[in-house]
N, C-alpha and C positions, 0 to 999 in steps of 0.2 A: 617426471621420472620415467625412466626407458625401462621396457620388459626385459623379463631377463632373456640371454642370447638360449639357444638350445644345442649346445655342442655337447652338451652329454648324450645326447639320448643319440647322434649319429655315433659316439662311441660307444654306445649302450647296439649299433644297427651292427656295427665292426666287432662286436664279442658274439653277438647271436651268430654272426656268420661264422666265426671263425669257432661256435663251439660245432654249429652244423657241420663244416671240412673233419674237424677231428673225427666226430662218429663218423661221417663217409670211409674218410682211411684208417678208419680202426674193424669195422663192421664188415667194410668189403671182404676181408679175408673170411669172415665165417659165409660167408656168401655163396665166395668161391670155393669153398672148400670141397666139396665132391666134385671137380672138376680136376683142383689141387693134388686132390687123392688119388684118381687116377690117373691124370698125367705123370704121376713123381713116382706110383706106384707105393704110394702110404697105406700104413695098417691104421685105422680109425680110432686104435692106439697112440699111435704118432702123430697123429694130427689131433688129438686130445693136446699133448705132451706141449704140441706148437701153440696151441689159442691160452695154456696155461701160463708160459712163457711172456706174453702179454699180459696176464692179472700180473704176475710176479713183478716185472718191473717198472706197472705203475703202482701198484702197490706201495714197495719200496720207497720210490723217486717222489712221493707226495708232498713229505716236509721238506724232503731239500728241494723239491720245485718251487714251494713257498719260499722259502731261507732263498735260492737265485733269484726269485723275483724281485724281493726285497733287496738283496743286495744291487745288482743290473738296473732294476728301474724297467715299471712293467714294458714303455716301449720298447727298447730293445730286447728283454727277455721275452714276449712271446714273438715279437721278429724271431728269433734264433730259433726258437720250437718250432715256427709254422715248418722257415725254411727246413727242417732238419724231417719233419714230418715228409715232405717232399722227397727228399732226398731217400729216404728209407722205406718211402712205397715204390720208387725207383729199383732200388737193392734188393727190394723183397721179388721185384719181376724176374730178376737176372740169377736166383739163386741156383745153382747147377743141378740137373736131374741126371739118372744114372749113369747117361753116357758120359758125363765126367767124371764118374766115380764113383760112390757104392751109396745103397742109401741110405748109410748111416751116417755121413758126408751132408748129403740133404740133408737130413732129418736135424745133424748139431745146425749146421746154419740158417736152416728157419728158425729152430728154436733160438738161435741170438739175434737174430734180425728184428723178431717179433720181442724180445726182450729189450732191445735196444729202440722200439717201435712205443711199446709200452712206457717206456721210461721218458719217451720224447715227448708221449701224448699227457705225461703227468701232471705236471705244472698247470696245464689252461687253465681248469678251475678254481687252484690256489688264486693262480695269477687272477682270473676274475673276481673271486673277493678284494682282493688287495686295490683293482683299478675301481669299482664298486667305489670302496671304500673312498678313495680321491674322486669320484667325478657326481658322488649324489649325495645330497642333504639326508642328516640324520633324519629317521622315518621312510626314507623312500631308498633300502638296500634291498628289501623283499625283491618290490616287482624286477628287477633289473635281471636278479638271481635267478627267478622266477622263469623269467623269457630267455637267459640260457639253459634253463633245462626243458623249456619247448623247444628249443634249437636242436639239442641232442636228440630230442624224440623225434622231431620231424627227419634230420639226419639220419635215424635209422630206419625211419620209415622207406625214407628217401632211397635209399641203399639199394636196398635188395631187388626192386624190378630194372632200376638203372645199369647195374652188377650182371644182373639175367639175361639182361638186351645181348651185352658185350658180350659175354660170355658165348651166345647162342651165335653171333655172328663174327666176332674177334678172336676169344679166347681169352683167360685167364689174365695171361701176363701182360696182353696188349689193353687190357680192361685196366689194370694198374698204373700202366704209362700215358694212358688218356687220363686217369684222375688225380695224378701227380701236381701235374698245375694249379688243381685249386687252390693249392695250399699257398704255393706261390703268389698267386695273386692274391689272397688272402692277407700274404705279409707283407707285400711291394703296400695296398691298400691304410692296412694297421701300420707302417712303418711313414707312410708320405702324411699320415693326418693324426693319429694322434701324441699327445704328450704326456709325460709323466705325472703334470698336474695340471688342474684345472686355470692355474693362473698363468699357467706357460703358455698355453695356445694363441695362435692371434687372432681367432676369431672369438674369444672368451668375451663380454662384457664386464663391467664391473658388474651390473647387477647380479648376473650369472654365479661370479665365483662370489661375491656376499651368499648368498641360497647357497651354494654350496659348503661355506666353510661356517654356516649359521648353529648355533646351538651345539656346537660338538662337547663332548662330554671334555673334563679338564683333563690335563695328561697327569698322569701319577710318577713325579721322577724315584727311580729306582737309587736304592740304598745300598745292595747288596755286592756290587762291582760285578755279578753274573753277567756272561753276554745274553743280548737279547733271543738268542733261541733257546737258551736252554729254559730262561724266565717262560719262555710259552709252552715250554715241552714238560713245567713243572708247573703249572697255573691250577689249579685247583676245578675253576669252571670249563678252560679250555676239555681237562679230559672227562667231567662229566658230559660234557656236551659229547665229547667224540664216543662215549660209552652211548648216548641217548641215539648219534648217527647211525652207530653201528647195531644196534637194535633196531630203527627204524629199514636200516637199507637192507636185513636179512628178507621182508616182506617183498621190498623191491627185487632182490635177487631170486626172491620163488617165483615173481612173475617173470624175470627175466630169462631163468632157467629152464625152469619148469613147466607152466602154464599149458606150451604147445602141448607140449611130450603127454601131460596131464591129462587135457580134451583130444587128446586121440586115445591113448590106450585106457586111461578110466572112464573117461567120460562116452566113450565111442562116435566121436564125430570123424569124419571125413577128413582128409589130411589137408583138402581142398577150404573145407568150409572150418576148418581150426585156423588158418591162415586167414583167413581173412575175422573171425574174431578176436585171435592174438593181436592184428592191427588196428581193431576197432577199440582193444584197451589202451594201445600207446596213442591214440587221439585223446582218450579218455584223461589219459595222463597228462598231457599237454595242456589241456584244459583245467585237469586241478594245479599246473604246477602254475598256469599265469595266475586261475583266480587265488591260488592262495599266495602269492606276492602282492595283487592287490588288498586283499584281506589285510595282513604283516602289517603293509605302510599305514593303513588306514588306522590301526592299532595304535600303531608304536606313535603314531603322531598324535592319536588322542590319549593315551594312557602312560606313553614312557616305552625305553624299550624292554623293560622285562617283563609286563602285560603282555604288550604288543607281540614279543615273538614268542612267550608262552603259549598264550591261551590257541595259536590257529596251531601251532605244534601240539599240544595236548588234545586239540580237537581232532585232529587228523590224526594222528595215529591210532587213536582212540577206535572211533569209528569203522580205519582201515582195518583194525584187528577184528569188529563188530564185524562186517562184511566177510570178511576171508572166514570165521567162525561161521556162518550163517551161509556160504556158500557149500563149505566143506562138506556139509549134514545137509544141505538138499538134497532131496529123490531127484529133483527136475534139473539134466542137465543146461536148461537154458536159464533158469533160474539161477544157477550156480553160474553160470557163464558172466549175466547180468552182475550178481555179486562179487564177485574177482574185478568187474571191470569198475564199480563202484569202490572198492579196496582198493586198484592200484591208484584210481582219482583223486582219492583224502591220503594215500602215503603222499602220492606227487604236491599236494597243497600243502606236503610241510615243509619242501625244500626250500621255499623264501625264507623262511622263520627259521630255519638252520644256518642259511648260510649269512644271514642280516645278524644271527647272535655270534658266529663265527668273526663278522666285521668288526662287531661291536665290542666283543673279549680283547677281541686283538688290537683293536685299535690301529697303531701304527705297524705295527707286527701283523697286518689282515692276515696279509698272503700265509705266512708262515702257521697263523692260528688254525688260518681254514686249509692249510696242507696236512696238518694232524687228522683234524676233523676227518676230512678225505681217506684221510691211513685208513681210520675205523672205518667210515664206510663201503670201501672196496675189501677189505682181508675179511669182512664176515662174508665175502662171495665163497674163500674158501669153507668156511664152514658151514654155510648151506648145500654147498654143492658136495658136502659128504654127508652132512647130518640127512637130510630131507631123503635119501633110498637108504640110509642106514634105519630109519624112521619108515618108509614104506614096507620093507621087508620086514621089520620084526613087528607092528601093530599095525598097520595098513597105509591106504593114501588118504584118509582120511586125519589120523594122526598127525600125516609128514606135513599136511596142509596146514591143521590146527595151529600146528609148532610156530608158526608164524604169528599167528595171536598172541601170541605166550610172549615174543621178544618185542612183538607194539606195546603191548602193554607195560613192560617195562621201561621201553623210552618213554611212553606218557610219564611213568613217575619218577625218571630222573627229572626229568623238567621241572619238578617242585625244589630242587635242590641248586638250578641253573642262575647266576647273579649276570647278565647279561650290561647289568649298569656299573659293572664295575671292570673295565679294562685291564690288559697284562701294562705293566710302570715302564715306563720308557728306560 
């Protein structure tokens, strides 16, 4: 009997890249943005206004990124995104500064460009549940999930000194027109190799797609005549689960937000040596997000999948809230440094086990189940990013940090209510 072939896992090499190009051309702009400002002559107002513009429209664009995936068929639909991602870090170079007009003129068309930016970049994630979901055996959706969100982190690691370079010898908008192409090549790449399923490839084996279409849970035919998004947008587990994201990712959002701002003005470090610890937790993170996909599979293939992506989702938030409490109330700002970076490790360990229960709900509907998912996790950015100095100013920053405990621990115990073995009905 012949091994099985491994064409998943080069399409598993074709999503990590292509979730790394998104954070580049999503990330450059915060990058650039003092450069931005004074070139266009923006109030720090306005370029708020612009980087919000982007939460907004992916935001928005998460379920119907899932609902197009599903509908197009992942290869062509993230063809259509990379290129369009392309194409709109192009348009965001060429956007007119005062001498063509007032800069109120700039200020509407970053903000649509960057909406229009956001909404392109929404889908990937959906859409990688849903190809997840087609190219790897039940038990093994964790790690896959797992290694695009080290993609993102290395992506944004990646960013900023690459962005700096340019910037110090090119400028802004010629830094955009050199990173354009990734995307491009990104989609020529994902468009010439892979397929919509694992049986359609010509380099697939039999053994290959048996391991892949092995053990799948039976499909549940639907009674109700509902189309299929509304059945995921009304699933009972899907929105626990997106309630359980959306409580875990507000943690995520304090380190995302916050943490710098944090260890400079509370903690009193260096603006110099906060930059390089803010980058020493998204290693951190990277590190919890692969081992906690390997954790997931190892689970869910010895115990089933509502063990398997319970128990490392309960454990990590768990802990992440342990840690962010236990940083907050340190005297020692390095101690506290160490525990933030330990917190954002065990939040990152639970995005296998989110997004493998996300596969698993949805079944044939991935993309769609895990583009809800998604909703909840990016819109609690809006409300950390009011709660957390609404919360600084009237009880302190020791408070606004807590706060974050407060919403892990609530996703721990939605998780006891999560049926992950039981799929949305075709």
């Amino acid at each position: 009997m012949n091994r099985p072939s491994t064409v998943r896992w080069r399409i598993l090499a074709l999503l990590v890249l292509a979730s790394f190009i998104s954070y580049v051309l999503r990330y450059n702009v915060s990058t650039a943005g003092p450069a931005m400002v004074v070139d266009l002559d923006l109030t720090e107002a306005q370029f708020g206004y612009i980087l919000a513009a982007f939460t907004a429209g992916y935001t928005i664009f998460q379920f119907p990124g899932g609902v197009f995936g599903d509908v197009l068929g992942p290869r062509r639909a993230l063809t259509i995104i990379m290129v369009a991602w392309a194409a709109l870090t192009l348009l965001t170079s060429v956007v007119p500064d005062e001498s063509f007009g007032s800069a109120t003129v700039t200020v509407i068309a970053l903000i649509a460009v960057r909406f229009l930016v956001g909404a392109a970049h929404a889908p990937i994630y959906p859409l990688t549940g849903g190809i997840v979901e087609r190219w790897f055996p039940v038990g093994g959706w964790a790690l896959p999930n797992g290694l695009s969100s080290t993609g993102l982190t290395l992506g944004t690691a990646a960013t900023a000194p690459v962005v700096a370079w340019m910037l110090t010898f090119l400028g802004w908008r010629q830094s955009f027109v050199l990173l354009a192409p990734l995307s491009l090549i990104g989609a020529a790449l994902w468009w010439w190799y892979a397929r919509d399923n694992a049986s359609d490839h010509p380099a697939t084996n039999d053994e290959e797609v048996e391991l892949i279409y092995a053990n799948r849970p039976q499909a549940v035919e639907a009674s109700d005549g509902q189309p299929s998004w509304l059945r995921v947008l009304r699933n009972r587990n899907v929105i626990l689960l997106t309630l359980s994201y959306f409580c875990m990712n507000y943690v995520f959002y304090q380190m995302f937000n916050w943490v710098f701002y944090y260890l400079v003005t509370v903690r009193g470090f260096e603006s110099q040596q906060a930059g390089f610890l803010t980058s020493a937790q998204w290693i951190a993170a990277a590190v919890g997000a692969t081992a906690g996909g390997l954790l997931c599979d190892f689970l869910c293939r010895r115990y089933g999948l509502r063990r398997g992506c319970a128990w490392p989702a309960m454990f990590g938030v768990t802990l992440s809230g342990l840690f962010l409490l236990a940083g907050s109330f340190s005297d020692s700002a390095y101690i506290a440094v160490a525990c933030l970076a330990a917190s954002f490790l065990f939040n990152q360990l639970t995005e296998g086990a989110f997004w493998a229960a996300g596969i698993a709900i949805g079944g044939r509907h991935a993309a769609a189940a895990c583009g809800v998912m998604n909703t909840g996790g990016n819109a609690v950015g809006f409300v950390n990013a009011l709660l957390v100095p609404f919360t600084a100013a009237t009880f302190g920053w020791t408070a606004a940090m807590v706060s974050g405990t407060a919403f892990a621990f609530i996703s721990a115990v939605l998780w006891l209510f999560i049926r992950t073995d039981q799929p949305v009905a075709d």
